[in-house]
C-alpha positions as CSV (number, residue, x, y, z in Angstrom):
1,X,-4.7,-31.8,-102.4
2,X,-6.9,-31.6,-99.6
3,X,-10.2,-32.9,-99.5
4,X,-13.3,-30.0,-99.3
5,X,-15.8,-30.4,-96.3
6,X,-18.8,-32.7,-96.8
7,X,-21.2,-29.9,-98.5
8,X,-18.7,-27.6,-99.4
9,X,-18.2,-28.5,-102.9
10,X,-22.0,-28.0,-103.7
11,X,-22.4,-24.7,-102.0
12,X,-20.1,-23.4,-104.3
13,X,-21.3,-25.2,-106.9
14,X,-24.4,-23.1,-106.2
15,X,-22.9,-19.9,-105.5
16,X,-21.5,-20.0,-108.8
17,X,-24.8,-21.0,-110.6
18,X,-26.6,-18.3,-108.4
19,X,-28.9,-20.4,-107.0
20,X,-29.9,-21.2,-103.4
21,X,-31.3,-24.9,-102.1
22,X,-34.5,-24.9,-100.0
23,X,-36.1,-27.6,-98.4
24,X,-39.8,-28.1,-99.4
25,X,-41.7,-29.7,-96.8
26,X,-44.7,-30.5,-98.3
27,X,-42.4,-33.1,-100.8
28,X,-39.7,-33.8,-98.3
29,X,-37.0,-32.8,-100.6
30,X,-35.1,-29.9,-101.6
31,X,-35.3,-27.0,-104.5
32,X,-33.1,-25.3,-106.0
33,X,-34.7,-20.9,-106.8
34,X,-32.3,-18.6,-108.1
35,X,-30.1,-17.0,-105.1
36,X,-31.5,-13.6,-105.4
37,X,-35.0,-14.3,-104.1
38,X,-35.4,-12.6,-100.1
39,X,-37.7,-15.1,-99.3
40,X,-39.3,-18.3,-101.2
41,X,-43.1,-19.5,-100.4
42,X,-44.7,-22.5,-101.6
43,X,-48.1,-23.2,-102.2
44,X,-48.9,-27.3,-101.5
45,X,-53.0,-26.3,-102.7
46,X,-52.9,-26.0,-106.5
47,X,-55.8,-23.5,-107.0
48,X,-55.9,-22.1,-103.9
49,X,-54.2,-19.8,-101.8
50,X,-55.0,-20.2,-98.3
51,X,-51.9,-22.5,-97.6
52,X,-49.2,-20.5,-98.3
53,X,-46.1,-21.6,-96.8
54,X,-42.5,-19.9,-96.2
55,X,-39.5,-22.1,-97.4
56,X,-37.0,-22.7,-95.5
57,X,-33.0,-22.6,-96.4
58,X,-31.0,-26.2,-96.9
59,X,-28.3,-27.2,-94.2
């Protein structure tokens, strides 16, 4: 059996859980949010919200 592409395997991993992977600049790593969102903001500022910031989709 063939061999899947290098990143293949875990976006169908995710498809099937429903989720989608973001990278979260702020951390420098990635998050998993369910797949369904349209957009995905993250706040680095705990308590405030003049920092809002719009997330990004893995590669």
């Amino acid at each position: 059996m063939p061999e899947a592409a290098p990143g293949v395997s875990g976006e169908i991993s995710n498809q099937i859980r429903g989720v989608e992977t973001y990278d979260d600049p702020f951390d420098g790593r990635e998050v998993e949010l369910p797949g369904d969102y349209r957009y995905a903001w993250v706040n680095p500022n705990v308590g405030s919200t003049l920092d809002w910031r719009l997330l990004r989709p893995a590669h």
